[in-house]
Each structure stands twice: as structure tokens, then as C-alpha cells.
N, C-alpha and C positions, 0 to 999 in steps of 0.2 A: 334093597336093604341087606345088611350081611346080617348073619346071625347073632344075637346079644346085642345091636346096635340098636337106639334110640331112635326115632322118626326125625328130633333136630340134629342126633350125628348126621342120620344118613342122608340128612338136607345139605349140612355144611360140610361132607365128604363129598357129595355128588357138584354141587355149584362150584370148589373146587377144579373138581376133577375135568367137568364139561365145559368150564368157563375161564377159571384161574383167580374168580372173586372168593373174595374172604367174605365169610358172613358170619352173623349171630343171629338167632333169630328170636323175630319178640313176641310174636303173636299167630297163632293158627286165625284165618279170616275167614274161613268156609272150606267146608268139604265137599266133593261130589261124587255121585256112583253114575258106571255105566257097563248096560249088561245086555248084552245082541239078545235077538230078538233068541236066536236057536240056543242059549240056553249053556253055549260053550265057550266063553268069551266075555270076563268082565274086569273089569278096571274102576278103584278108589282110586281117588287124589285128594290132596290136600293143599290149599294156596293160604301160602304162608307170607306175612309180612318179616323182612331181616334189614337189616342195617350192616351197610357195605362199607366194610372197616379197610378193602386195598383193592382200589380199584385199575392200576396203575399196571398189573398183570393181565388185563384181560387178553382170553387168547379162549378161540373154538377149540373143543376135542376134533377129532375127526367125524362124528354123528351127527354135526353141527354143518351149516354151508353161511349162516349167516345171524346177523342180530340188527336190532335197532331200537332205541330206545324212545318210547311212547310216551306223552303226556296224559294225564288219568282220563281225557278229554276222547285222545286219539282213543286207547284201548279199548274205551267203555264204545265207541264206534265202530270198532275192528269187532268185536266180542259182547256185543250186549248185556251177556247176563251173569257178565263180571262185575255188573251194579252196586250189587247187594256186597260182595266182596270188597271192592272197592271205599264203599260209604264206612265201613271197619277200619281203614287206614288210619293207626293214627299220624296227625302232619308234626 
């Protein structure tokens, strides 16, 4: 996040930026913390539902090697305890 920026700017600067998708975003779905054991090392996130207004730019930054697009079926597979996240979706 840059400084003064909003959590959905720096959603819809960073998807942009790393992806080339244009978003809006409609809903926070869940948040989570993660904090190493030694006490020097922690990470929030936040999984947000957006609605993809141009999709037609997609393109990787360089941070990026690859993507693929999952059915809520695959993910909840791949990533278990994106469940609760997930059942938030509105369709």
C-alpha cells in the first residue's frame, strides 16, 4: 500500500498492476493473520470479492510465472479453508 491509499485503491492498483485486470471491488470475504513462530515475521491479508469490468488485458508482471482459473469446486480442493470465504460469495 502507498501511503493515503485506501485498502480497495490499493486492491485495484495492485490487480492492475500484477495482472492488467480492471476491478471494482464489492465485498471484504475474510481476513487472516499469520505470525512465525520467532516472533519476527507476520503477514494480514484480506480476500476480497471484485467484479472484473476488462478482462481482455490480462497479462503477468514479472513476480508472476503463471495463472489459472479455478471453479469454486477446484479452489475449495486446492486450499481447504477458503470454505468459509468462499460460501460469502455473492453469485
Amino acid at each position: 500500500m502507498t501511503f493515503g491509499e485506501t485498502i480497495e485503491e490499493a486492491l485495484v492498483r495492485e490487480l492492475m498492476e500484477e495482472t492488467g485486470l480492471s476491478v471494482i471491488p464489492i465485498k471484504v470475504l475474510n481476513t487472516w493473520n499469520y505470525m512465525k513462530k520467532t516472533g519476527d515475521f507476520q503477514v494480514a491479508g484480506l480476500i476480497h470479492a471484485v467484479k472484473v469490468t476488462e478482462l481482455s488485458h490480462l497479462r503477468l508482471s514479472e513476480e508472476h510465472d503463471s495463472y489459472q482459473w479455478l471453479s469454486f469446486e477446484e479452489l475449495d480442493k486446492l486450499v481447504p479453508h477458503l470454505k468459509i470465504s468462499l460460501s460469502k460469495v455473492v453469485a
